[in-house]
RODOVO-26784 format. One record per residue (C-alpha): x, y, z. Coordinates in steps of 0.5 Angstrom, whole numbers, always signed. Layout:
    xx    yy    zz
     X     Y     Z
...
This chain:
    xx    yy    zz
  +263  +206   +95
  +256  +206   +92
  +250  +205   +96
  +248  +199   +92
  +255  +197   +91
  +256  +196   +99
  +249  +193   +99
  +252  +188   +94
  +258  +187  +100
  +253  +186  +105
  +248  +182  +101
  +255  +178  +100
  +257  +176  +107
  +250  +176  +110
  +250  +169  +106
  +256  +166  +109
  +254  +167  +116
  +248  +165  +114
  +251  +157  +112
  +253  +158  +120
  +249  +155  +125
  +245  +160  +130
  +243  +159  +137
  +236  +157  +139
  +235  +162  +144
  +236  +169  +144
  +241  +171  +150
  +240  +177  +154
  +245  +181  +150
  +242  +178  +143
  +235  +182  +146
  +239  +189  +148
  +242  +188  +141
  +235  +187  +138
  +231  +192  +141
  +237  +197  +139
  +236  +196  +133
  +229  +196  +132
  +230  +203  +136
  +235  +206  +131
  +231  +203  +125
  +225  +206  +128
  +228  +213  +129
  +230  +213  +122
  +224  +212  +118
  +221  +219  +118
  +214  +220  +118
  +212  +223  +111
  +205  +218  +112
  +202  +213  +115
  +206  +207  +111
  +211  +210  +115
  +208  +211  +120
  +205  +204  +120
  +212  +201  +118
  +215  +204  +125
  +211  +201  +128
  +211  +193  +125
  +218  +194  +127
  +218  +196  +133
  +214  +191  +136
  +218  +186  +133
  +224  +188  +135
  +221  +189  +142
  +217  +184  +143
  +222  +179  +140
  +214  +177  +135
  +215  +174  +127
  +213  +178  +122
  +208  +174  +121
  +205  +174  +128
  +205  +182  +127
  +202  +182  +122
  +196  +177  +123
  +194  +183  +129
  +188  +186  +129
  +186  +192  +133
  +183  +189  +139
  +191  +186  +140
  +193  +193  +142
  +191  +195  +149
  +190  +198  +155
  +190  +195  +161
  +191  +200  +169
  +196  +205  +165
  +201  +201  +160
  +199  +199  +154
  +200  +191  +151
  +200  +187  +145
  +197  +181  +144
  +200  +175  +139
  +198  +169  +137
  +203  +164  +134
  +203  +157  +133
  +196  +157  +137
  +199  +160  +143
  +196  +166  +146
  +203  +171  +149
  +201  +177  +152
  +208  +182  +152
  +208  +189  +155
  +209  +195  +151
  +216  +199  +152
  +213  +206  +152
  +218  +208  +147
  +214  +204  +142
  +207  +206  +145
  +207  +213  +141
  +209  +210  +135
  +203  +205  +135
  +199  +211  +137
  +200  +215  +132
  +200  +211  +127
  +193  +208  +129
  +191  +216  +130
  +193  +217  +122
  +190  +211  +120
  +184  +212  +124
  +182  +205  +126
  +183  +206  +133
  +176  +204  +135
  +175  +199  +129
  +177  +192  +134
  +176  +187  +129
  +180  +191  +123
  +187  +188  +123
  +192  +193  +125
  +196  +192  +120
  +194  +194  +113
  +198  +195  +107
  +192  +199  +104
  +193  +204  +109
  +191  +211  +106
  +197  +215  +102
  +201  +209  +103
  +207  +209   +99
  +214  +205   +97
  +221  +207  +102
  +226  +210   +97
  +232  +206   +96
  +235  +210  +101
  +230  +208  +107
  +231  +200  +104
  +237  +200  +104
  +238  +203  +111
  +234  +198  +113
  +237  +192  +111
  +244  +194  +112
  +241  +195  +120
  +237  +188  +120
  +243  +185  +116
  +248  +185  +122
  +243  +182  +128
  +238  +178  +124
  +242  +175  +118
């Protein structure tokens, strides 16, 4: 079966279980299965650049700090930060403030990217840019990985 074709299939069930209701709260076993596959979706995403560096590390703190995209992506660089010798991460939703602390997995996905980025001293900047130098598209491959992976937990 072609990539596109199982992508296709994919798509396909992901309506159906779509159409059933989801639970409200996340379980402890939901949890394993979400950091586990931000893990493997961060892992498999090389880094060619700083959008992939970038999007490794979006992931990452959605898939361990349980926060929408939404949420990451409104992060500035103030929002990622040290305190004694852990790092955390600051988020803003619905007008609450959630401090979470860093898994030190994701800590060097974050560093790297705000060392190629070079915005780490820029506090007020947002973390995340979609005009980051030498950003560039995923192939389909990486996509198609991508959402094969997310597919199974999220959808």
């Amino acid at each position: 079966m072609s990539s596109g074709a199982s992508s296709a299939a994919i798509r396909a069930s992901d309506i159906e279980r779509r159409q059933q209701p989801r639970p409200r709260t996340l379980t402890a076993d939901n949890l394993r299965q979400l950091m586990g596959a931000a893990q493997s979706l961060m892992e498999a995403i090389e880094p060619r650049n700083v959008a992939s560096l970038r999007d490794r590390a979006i992931i990452g703190i959605m898939g361990y700090a349980q926060a929408s995209i939404d949420v990451v992506i409104a992060m500035r660089v103030r929002d990622y930060y040290s305190l004694g010798s852990r790092r955390w991460v600051r988020l803003q939703e619905n007008g609450i403030e959630r401090r979470e602390i860093v898994d030190r997995r994701l800590e060097s996905y974050i560093d790297a990217y705000l060392e190629a980025a070079g915005i780490a001293d820029v506090g007020l900047s947002p973390l995340f840019s979609i005009n980051a130098p030498q950003a560039s598209a995923h192939t389909p491959q990486d996509i198609d990985m991508s959402y094969e992976q997310f597919a199974q937990i999220f959808l």
